[in-house]
BALOBA-1460 file (C-alpha; in Angstrom, 3 decimals):
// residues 263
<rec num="1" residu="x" x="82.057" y="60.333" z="106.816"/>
<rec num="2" residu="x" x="81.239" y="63.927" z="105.911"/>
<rec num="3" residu="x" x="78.192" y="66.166" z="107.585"/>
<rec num="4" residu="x" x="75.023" y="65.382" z="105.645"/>
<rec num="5" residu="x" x="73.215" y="68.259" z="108.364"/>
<rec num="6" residu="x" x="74.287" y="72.045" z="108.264"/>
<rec num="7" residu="x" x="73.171" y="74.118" z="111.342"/>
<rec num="8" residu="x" x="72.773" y="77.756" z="111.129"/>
<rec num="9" residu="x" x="72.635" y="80.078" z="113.493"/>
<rec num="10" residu="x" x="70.954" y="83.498" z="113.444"/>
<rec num="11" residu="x" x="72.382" y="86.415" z="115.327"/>
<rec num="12" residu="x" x="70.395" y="89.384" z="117.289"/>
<rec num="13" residu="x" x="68.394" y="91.590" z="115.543"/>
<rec num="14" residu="x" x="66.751" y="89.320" z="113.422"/>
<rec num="15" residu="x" x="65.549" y="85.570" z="113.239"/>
<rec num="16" residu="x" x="65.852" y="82.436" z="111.510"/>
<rec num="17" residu="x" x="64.317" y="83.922" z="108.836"/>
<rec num="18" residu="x" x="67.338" y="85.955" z="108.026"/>
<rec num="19" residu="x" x="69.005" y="82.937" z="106.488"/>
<rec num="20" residu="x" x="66.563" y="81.671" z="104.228"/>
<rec num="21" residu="x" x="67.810" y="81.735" z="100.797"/>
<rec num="22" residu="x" x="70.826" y="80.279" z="102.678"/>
<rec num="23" residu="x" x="68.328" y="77.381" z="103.937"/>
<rec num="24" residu="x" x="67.098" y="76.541" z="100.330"/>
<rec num="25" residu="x" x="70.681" y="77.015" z="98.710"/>
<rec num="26" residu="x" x="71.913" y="73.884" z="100.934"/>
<rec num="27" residu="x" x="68.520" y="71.867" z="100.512"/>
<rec num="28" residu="x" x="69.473" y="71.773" z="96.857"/>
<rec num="29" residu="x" x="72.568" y="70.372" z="97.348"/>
<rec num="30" residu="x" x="71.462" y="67.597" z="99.384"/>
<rec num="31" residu="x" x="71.567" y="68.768" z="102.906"/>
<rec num="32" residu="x" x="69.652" y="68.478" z="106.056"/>
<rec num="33" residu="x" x="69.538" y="72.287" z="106.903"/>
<rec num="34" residu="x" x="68.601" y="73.609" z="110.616"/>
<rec num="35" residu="x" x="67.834" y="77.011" z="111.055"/>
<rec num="36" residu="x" x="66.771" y="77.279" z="115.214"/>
<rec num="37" residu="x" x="65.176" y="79.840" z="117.166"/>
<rec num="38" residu="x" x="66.923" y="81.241" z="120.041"/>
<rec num="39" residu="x" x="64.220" y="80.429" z="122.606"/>
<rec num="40" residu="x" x="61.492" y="81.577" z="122.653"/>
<rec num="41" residu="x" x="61.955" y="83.222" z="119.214"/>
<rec num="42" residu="x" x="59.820" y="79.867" z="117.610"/>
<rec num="43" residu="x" x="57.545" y="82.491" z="116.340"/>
<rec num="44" residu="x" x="57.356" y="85.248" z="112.978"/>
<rec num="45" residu="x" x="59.280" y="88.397" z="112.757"/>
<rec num="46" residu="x" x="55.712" y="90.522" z="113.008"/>
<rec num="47" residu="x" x="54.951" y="88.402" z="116.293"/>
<rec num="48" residu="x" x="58.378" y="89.100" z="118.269"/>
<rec num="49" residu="x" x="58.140" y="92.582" z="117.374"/>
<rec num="50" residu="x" x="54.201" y="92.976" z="118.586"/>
<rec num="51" residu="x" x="55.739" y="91.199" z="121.744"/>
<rec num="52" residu="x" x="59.471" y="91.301" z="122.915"/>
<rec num="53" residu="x" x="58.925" y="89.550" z="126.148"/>
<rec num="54" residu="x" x="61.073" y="87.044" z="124.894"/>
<rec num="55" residu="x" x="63.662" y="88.922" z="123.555"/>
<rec num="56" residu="x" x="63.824" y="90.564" z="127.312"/>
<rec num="57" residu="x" x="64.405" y="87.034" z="128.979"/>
<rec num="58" residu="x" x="66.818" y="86.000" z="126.448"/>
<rec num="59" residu="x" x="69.689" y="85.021" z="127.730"/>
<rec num="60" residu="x" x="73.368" y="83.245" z="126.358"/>
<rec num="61" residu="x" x="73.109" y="79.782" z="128.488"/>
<rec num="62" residu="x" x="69.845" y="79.256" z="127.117"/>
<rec num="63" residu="x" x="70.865" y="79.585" z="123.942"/>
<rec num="64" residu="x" x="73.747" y="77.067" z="124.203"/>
<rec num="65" residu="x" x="71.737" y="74.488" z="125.866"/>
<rec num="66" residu="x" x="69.206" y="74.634" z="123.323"/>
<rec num="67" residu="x" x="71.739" y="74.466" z="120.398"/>
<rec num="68" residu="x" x="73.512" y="71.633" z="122.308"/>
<rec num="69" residu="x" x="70.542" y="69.449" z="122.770"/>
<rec num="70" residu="x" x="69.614" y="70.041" z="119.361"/>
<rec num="71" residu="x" x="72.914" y="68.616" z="117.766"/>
<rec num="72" residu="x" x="73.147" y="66.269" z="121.013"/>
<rec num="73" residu="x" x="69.770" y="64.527" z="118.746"/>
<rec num="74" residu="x" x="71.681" y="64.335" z="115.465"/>
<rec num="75" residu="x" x="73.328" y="61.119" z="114.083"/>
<rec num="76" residu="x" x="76.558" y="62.654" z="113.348"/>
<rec num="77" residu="x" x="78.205" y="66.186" z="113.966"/>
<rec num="78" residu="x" x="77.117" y="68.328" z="111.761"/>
<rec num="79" residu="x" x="78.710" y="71.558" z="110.085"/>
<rec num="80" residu="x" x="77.556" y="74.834" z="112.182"/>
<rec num="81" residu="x" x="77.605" y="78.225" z="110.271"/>
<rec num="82" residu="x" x="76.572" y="81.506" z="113.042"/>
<rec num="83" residu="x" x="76.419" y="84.920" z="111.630"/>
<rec num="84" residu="x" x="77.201" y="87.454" z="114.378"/>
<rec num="85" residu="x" x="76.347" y="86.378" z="117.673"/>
<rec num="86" residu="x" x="75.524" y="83.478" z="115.936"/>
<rec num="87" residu="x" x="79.622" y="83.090" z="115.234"/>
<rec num="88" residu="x" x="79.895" y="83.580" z="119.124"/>
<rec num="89" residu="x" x="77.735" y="80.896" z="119.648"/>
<rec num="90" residu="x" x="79.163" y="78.584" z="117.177"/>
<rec num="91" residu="x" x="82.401" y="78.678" z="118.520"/>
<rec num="92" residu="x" x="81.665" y="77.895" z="122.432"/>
<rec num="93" residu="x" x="79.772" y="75.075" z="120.369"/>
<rec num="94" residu="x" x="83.123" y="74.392" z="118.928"/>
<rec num="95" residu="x" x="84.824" y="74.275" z="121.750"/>
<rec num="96" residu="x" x="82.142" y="72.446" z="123.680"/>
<rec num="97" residu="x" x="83.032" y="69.732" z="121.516"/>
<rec num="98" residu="x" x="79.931" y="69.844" z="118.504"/>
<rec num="99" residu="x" x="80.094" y="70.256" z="115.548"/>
<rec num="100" residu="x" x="82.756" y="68.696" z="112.633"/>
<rec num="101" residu="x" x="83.180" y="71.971" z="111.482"/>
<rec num="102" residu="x" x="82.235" y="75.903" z="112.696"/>
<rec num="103" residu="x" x="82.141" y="79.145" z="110.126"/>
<rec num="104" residu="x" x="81.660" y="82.544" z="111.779"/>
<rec num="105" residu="x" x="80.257" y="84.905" z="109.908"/>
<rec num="106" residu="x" x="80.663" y="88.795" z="110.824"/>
<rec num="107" residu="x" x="81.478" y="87.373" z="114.027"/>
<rec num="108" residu="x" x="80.915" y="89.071" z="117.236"/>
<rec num="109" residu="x" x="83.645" y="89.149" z="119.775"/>
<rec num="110" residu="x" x="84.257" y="85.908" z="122.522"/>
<rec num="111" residu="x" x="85.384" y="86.626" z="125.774"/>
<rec num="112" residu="x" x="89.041" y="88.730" z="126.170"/>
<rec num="113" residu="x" x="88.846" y="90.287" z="122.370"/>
<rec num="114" residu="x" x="89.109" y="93.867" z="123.490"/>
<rec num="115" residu="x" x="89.032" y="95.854" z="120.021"/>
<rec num="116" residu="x" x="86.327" y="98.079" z="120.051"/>
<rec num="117" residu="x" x="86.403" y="100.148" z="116.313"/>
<rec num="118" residu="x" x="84.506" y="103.658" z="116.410"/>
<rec num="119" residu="x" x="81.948" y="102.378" z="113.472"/>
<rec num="120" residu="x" x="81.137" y="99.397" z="116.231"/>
<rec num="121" residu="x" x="80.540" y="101.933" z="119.182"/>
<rec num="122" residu="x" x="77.839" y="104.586" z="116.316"/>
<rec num="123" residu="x" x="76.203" y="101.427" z="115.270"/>
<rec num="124" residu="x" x="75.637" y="99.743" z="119.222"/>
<rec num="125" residu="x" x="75.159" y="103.321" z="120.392"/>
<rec num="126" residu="x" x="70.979" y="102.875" z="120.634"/>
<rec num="127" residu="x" x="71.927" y="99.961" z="122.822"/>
<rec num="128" residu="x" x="74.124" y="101.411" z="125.250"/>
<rec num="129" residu="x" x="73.520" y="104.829" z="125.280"/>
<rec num="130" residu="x" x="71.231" y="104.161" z="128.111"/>
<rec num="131" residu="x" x="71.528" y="101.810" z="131.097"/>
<rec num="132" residu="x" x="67.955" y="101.129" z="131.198"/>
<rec num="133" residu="x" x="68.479" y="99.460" z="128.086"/>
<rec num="134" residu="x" x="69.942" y="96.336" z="129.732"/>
<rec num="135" residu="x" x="66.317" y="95.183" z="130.997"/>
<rec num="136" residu="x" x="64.762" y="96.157" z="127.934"/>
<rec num="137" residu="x" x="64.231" y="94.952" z="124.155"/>
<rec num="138" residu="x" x="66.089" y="97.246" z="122.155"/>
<rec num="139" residu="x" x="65.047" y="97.733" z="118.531"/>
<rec num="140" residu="x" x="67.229" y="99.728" z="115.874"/>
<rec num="141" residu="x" x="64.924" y="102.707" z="113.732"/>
<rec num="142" residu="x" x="65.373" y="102.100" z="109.790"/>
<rec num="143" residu="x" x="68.170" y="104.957" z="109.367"/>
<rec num="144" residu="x" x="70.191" y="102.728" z="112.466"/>
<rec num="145" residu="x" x="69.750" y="99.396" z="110.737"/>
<rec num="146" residu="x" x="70.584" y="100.549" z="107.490"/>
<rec num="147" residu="x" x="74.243" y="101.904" z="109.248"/>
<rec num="148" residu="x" x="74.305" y="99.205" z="111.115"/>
<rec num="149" residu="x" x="73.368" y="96.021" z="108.871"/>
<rec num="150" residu="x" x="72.768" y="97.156" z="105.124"/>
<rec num="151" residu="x" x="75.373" y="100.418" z="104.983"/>
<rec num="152" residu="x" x="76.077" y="99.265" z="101.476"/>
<rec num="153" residu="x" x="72.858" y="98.092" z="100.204"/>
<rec num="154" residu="x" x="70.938" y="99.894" z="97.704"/>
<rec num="155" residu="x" x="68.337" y="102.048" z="100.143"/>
<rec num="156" residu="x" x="65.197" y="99.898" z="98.734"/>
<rec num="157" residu="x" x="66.641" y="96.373" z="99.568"/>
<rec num="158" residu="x" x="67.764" y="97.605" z="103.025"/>
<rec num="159" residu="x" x="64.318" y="99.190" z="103.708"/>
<rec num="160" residu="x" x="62.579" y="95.545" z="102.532"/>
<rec num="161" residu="x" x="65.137" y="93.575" z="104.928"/>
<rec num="162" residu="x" x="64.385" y="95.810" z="107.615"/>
<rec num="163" residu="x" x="60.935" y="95.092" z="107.308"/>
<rec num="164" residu="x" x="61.079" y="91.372" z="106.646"/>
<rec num="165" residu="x" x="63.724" y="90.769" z="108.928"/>
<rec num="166" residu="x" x="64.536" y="93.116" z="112.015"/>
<rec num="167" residu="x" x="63.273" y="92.960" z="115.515"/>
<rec num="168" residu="x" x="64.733" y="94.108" z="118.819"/>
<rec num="169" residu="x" x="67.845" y="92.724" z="120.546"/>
<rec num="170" residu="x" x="68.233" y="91.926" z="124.008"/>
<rec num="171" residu="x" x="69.469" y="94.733" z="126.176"/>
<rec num="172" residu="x" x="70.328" y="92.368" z="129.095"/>
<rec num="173" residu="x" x="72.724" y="90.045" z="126.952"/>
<rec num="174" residu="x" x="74.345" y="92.734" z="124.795"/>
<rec num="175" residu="x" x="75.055" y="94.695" z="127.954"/>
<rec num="176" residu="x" x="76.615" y="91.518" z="129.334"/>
<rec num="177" residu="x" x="79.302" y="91.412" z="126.519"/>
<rec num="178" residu="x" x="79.912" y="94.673" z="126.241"/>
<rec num="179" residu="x" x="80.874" y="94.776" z="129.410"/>
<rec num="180" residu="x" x="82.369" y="91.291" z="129.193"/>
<rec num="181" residu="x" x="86.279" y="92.796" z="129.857"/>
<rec num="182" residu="x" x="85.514" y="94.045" z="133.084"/>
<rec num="183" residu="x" x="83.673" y="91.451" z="134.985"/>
<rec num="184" residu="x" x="85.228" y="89.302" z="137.088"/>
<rec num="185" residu="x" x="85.393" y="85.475" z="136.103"/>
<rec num="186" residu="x" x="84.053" y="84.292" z="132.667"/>
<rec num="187" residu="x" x="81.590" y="85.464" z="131.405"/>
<rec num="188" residu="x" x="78.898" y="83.559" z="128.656"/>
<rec num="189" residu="x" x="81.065" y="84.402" z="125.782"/>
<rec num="190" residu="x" x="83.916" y="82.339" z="127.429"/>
<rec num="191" residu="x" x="85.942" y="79.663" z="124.886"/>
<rec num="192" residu="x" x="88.955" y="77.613" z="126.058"/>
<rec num="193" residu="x" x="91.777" y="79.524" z="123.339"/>
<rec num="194" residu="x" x="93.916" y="76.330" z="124.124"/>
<rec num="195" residu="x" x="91.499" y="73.438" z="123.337"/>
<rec num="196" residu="x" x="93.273" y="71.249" z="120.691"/>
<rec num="197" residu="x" x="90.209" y="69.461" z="120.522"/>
<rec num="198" residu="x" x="88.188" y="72.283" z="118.904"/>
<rec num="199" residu="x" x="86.962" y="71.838" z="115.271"/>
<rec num="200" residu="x" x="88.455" y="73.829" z="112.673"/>
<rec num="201" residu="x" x="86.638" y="77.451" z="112.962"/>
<rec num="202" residu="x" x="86.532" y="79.808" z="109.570"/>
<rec num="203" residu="x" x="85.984" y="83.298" z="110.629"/>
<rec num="204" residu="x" x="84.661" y="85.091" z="106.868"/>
<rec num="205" residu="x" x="84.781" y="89.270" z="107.520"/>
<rec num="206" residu="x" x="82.747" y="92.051" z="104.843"/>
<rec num="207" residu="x" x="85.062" y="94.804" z="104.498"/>
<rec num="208" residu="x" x="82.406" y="97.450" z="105.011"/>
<rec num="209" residu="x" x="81.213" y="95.961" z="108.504"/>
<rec num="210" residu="x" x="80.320" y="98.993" z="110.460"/>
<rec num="211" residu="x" x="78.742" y="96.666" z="113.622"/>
<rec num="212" residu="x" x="81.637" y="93.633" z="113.503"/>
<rec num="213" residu="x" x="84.481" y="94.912" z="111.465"/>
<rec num="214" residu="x" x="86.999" y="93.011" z="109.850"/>
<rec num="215" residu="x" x="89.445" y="94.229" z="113.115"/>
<rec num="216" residu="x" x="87.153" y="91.932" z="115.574"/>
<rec num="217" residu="x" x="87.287" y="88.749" z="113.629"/>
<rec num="218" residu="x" x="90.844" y="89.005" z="113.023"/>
<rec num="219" residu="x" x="91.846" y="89.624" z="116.898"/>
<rec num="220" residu="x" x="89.424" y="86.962" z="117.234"/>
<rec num="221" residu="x" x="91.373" y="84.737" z="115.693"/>
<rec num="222" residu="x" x="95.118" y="85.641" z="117.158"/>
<rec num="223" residu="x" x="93.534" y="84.554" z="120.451"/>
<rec num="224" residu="x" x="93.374" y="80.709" z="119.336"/>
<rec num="225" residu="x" x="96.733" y="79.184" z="120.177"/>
<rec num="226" residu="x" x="95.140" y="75.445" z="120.241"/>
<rec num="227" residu="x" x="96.860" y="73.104" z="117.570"/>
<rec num="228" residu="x" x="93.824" y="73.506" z="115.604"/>
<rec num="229" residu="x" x="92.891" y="74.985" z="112.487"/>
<rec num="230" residu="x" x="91.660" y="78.525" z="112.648"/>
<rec num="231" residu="x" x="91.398" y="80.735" z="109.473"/>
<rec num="232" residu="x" x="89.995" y="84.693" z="108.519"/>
<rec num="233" residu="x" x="88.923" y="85.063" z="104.964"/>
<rec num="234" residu="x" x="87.682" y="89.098" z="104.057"/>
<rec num="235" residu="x" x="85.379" y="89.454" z="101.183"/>
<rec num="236" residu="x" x="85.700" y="93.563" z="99.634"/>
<rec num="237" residu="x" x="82.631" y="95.853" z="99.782"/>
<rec num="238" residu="x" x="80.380" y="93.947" z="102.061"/>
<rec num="239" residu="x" x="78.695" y="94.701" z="105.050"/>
<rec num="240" residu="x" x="76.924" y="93.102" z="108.079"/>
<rec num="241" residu="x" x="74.324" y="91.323" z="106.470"/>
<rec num="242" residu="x" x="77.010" y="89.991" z="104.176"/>
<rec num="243" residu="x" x="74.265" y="86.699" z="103.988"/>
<rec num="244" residu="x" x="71.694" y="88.860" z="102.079"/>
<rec num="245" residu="x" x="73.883" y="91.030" z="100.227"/>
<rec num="246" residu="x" x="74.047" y="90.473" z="96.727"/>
<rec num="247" residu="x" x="76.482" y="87.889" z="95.663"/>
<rec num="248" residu="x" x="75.602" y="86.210" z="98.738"/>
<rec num="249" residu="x" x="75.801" y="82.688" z="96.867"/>
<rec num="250" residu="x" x="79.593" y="83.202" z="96.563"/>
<rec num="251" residu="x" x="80.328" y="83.576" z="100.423"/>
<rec num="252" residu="x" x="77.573" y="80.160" z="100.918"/>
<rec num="253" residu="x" x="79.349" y="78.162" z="98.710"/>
<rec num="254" residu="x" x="83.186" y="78.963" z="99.700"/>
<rec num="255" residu="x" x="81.250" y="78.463" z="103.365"/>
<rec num="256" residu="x" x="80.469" y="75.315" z="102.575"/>
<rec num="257" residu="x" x="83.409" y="74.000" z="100.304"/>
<rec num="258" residu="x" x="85.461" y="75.265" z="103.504"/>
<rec num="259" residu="x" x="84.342" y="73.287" z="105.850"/>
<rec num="260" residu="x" x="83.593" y="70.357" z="103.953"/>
<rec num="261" residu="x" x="87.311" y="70.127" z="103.062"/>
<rec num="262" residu="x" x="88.266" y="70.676" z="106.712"/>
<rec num="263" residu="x" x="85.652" y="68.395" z="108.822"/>
């Protein structure tokens, strides 16, 4: 039977709320649509960014578990789309054995993908220019975001999703998998590259990415040597919030026609 449920997961920097027209796009066609919190986040964009307390005790396990005991309560696997982190996260999902199919969106990096482009280190430069960062909430000013997120918006619809959507990141976790290469062990970002269990994974890339480029998602990919199905699809001229870019319909229905065909 196919997935009747589509989970989505945010990444940092902004909140469920960053995937809304996504949420009511896949209503209409019939879908149960989740759209979690990272813990702690169950609250608005204004609240989280009057008070990052939990932003600063975020952390990756916590994360997982919650995802896992969310989709551990659903009646079938469903299909799990994660945009940035949220691609991390979907595919230690993935490899945890949930979902029936994952799509990561501007994906972040799992454990052992060393490419680092220049554009990545400018727009996580806030983050790490300072160690202090790692215990703190780490927000990104307007002219930041806009490099960072919206680099080829039109400059009023990245100002209004900065102000609807952004709030700080966690300095503690983003620390963690920056430095993920040089700890010893596995690290929170770890996936199994040989699990021929896995679900088939769609990594989708913008062009124009300055915080994820296109050169992540693809080395992303080369790591998976499981017998499983693992595919990189770049879309021209967008950037990081490729979700809320114009034309976003486009990438949410070839999302979804993807992964229905492959679950």
């Amino acid at each position: 039977m196919k997935p009747d449920t589509i989970v989505l997961v945010h990444g940092f920097w902004v909140t469920p709320r960053s995937w809304e027209q996504w949420i009511t796009y896949y209503e209409a066609k019939g879908f149960r649509v989740l759209a979690p919190a990272y813990p702690g986040f169950e609250v608005e964009v204004e609240a989280l960014n009057a008070d990052t307390t939990p932003i600063e005790k975020l952390s990756v396990p916590a994360i997982i578990e919650s995802l896992e005991k969310l989709i551990d309560s659903l009646d079938k696997p469903p299909i799990i789309i994660g945009h940035s982190a949220g691609g991390v996260f979907t595919q230690i999902l993935l490899d945890h054995g949930y979902g029936a199919a994952g799509v990561a969106i501007n994906s972040a990096p799992t454990e052992g993908v060393a490419v680092v482009p220049l554009s990545q280190v400018k727009a996580t430069f806030p983050v790490l220019k300072n160690p202090a960062n790692r215990h703190r909430a780490v927000g990104f000013t307007y002219e930041q975001w806009h490099y960072a997120f919206t680099n080829t918006f039109p400059d009023e619809q990245a100002r209004a999703l900065y102000d609807r959507y952004a709030i700080p990141a966690s300095g503690n976790v983003f620390w963690g998998s920056a430095l993920a290469n040089i700890h010893p062990g596995h690290t929170d970002s770890y996936v199994n590259y040989h699990n021929d269990d896995r679900a088939p994974l769609l990594f989708l890339s913008g062009e124009n990415d300055h915080l994820m480029p296109p050169k992540i998602q693809q080395s992303n990919a080369k790591h998976y040597t499981s017998n499983t199905i693992t595919e990189v699809k770049e879309y021209p001229g967008r950037s990081h919030l490729m979700p809320a870019q114009e034309g976003w319909e486009e990438i949410a229905e070839y999302t979804l026609t993807w992964a229905l065909d492959h679950s």
